[in-house]
N, C-alpha and C positions, 0 to 999 in steps of 0.2 A: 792304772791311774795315769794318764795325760800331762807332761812334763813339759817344759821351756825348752830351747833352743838353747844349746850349750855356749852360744855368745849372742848377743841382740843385735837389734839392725844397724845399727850407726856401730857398730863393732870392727869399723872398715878398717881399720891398719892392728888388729888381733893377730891375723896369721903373717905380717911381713908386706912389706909394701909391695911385692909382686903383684899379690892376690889384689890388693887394691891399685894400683895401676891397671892389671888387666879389668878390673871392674868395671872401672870408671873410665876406661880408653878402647877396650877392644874386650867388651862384651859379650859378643859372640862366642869367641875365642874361650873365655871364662865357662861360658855355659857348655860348650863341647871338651873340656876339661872335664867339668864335674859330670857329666853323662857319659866319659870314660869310665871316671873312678868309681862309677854306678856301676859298672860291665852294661851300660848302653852306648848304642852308637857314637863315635863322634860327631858323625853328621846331624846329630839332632841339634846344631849351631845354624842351621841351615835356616830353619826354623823356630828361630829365637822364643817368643812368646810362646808356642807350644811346648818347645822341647823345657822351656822353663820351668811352665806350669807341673810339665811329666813329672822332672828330675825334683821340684820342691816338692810334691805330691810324693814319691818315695818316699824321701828320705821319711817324712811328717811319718808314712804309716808302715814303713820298717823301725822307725825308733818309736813308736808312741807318743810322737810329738805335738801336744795341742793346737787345733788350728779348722780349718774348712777349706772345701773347694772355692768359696769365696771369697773368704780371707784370704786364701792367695793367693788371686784372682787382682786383687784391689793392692796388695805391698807390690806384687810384679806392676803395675801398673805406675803406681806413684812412685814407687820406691825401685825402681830395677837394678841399677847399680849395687843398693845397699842388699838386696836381697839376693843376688848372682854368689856377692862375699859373703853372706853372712852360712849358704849354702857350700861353698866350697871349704871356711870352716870346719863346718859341721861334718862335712868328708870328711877332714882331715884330723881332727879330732874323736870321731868316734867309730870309723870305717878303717884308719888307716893299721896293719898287721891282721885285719880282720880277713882270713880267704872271702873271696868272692862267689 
């Protein structure tokens, strides 16, 4: 059964204002963070919008996370900042002591 995001998208200062500064300031930066903590590339920052879509795309279907390639498709889109964080979150709440 298809579960929620262990924080929502306007959940930007949940993990520490890092995560949110890096959000909302250097982006990028954010997204090649969390497609380490994936064990993928850092380089997929290069590629913001892709390597986004990849890394939401994981986690969604390694955790059982409800959602579609469309939905989010359209939160990356409107919502980018608030989706980068609510994504590295979710790293770090539910990946972190987990071996990779």
């Amino acid at each position: 059964m298809p579960r929620e995001w262990s924080s929502g998208l306007c959940d930007c200062c949940a993990n520490g204002a890092l995560t949110c500064l890096l959000g909302f300031c250097l982006y990028e930066i954010l997204i090649g963070l969390n497609a380490h903590k994936m064990s993928e590339s850092f380089l997929l920052c290069c590629c913001a919008v892709f390597g986004h879509l990849l890394i939401r795309s994981k986690i969604r279907g390694d955790q059982g996370i409800e959602g579609s390639l469309l939905k989010d498709c359209l939160i990356i889109y409107f919502c980018t900042p608030c989706a980068a964080i609510q994504e590295a979150n979710e790293i770090d709440k539910v990946y972190s002591g987990q071996p990779k």
